[in-house]
C-alpha positions as CSV (number, residue, x, y, z in Angstrom):
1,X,102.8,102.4,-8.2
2,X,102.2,100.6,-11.4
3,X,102.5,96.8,-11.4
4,X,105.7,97.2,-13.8
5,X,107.5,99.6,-11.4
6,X,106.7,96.4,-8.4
7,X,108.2,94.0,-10.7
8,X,111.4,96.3,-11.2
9,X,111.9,96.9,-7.5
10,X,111.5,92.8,-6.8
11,X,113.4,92.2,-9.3
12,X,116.4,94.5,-7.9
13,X,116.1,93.3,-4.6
14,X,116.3,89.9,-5.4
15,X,119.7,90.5,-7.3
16,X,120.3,91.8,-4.3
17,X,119.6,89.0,-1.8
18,X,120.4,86.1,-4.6
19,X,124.2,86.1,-3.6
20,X,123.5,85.5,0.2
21,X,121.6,81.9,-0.9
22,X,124.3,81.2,-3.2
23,X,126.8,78.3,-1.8
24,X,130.4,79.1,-3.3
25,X,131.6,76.2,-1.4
26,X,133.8,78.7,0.7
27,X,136.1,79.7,-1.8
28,X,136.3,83.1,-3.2
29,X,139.0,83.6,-5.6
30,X,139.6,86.2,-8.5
31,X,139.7,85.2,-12.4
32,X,143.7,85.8,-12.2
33,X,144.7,83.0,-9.8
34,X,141.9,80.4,-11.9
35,X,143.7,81.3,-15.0
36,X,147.1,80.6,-13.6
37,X,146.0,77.4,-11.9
38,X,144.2,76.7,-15.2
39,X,147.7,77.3,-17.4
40,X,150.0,75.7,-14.8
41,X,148.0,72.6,-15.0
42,X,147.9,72.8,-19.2
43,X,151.4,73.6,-19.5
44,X,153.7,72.9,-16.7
45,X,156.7,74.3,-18.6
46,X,155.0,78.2,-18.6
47,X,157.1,80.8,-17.7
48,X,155.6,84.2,-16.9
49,X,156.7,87.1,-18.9
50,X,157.1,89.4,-15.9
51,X,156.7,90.1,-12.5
52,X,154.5,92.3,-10.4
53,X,156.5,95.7,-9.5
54,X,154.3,95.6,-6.0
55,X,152.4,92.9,-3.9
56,X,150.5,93.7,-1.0
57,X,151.3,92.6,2.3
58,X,147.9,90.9,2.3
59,X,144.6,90.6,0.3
60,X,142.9,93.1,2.3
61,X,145.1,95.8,1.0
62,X,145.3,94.4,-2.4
63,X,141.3,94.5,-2.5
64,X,141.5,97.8,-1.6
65,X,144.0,98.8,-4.1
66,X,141.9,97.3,-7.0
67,X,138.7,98.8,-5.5
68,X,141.0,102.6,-5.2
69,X,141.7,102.0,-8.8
70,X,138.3,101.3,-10.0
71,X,136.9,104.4,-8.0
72,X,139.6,106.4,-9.8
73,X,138.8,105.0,-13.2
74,X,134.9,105.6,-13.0
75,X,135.7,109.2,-11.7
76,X,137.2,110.0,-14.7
77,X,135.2,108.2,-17.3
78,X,132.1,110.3,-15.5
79,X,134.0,113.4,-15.2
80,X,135.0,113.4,-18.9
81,X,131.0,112.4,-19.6
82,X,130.0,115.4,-17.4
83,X,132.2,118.0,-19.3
84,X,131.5,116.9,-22.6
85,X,127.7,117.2,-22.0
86,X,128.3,120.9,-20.1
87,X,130.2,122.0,-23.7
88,X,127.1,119.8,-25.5
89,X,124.9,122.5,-23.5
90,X,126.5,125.3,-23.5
91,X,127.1,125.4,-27.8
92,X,123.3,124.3,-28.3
């Protein structure tokens, strides 16, 4: 191995372990519930535009959900990457 490709792999792993040493204070919250504490304490009279069509019984299912939906959406993007470069192949 050369000494770049052992700096890579430490490297990796420690982006890896980093998280584990990282205090959060306990608190783990998505960007959407920071912004709306962030706008409800800026403007007190906000009014949302709409409504969600579906919450989840709990955040378990709604991690799932958005974790389903980015599966999905990678799937495609790589899918659609995959054909184009098959046609790329097949007309050169």
């Amino acid at each position: 191995m050369t000494n770049k490709t052992l700096i890579l792999i430490v490297l990796i792993v420690g982006l890896f372990v980093a998280p584990f040493f990282v205090d959060h204070g306990g608190k783990f919250e998505g960007s959407d519930g920071q912004a709306e504490e962030q706008i409800m304490q800026n403007a007190q009279d906000y009014e949302p535009w709409f409504e969600s069509l579906y919450e989840p019984a709990s955040g378990e299912i709604e991690s799932l959900l958005f974790t389903l939906q980015g599966c999905l959406g990678t799937a495609v993007i790589f899918y659609i990457l995959g054909y184009y470069r098959r046609v790329r192949k097949e007309h050169a």
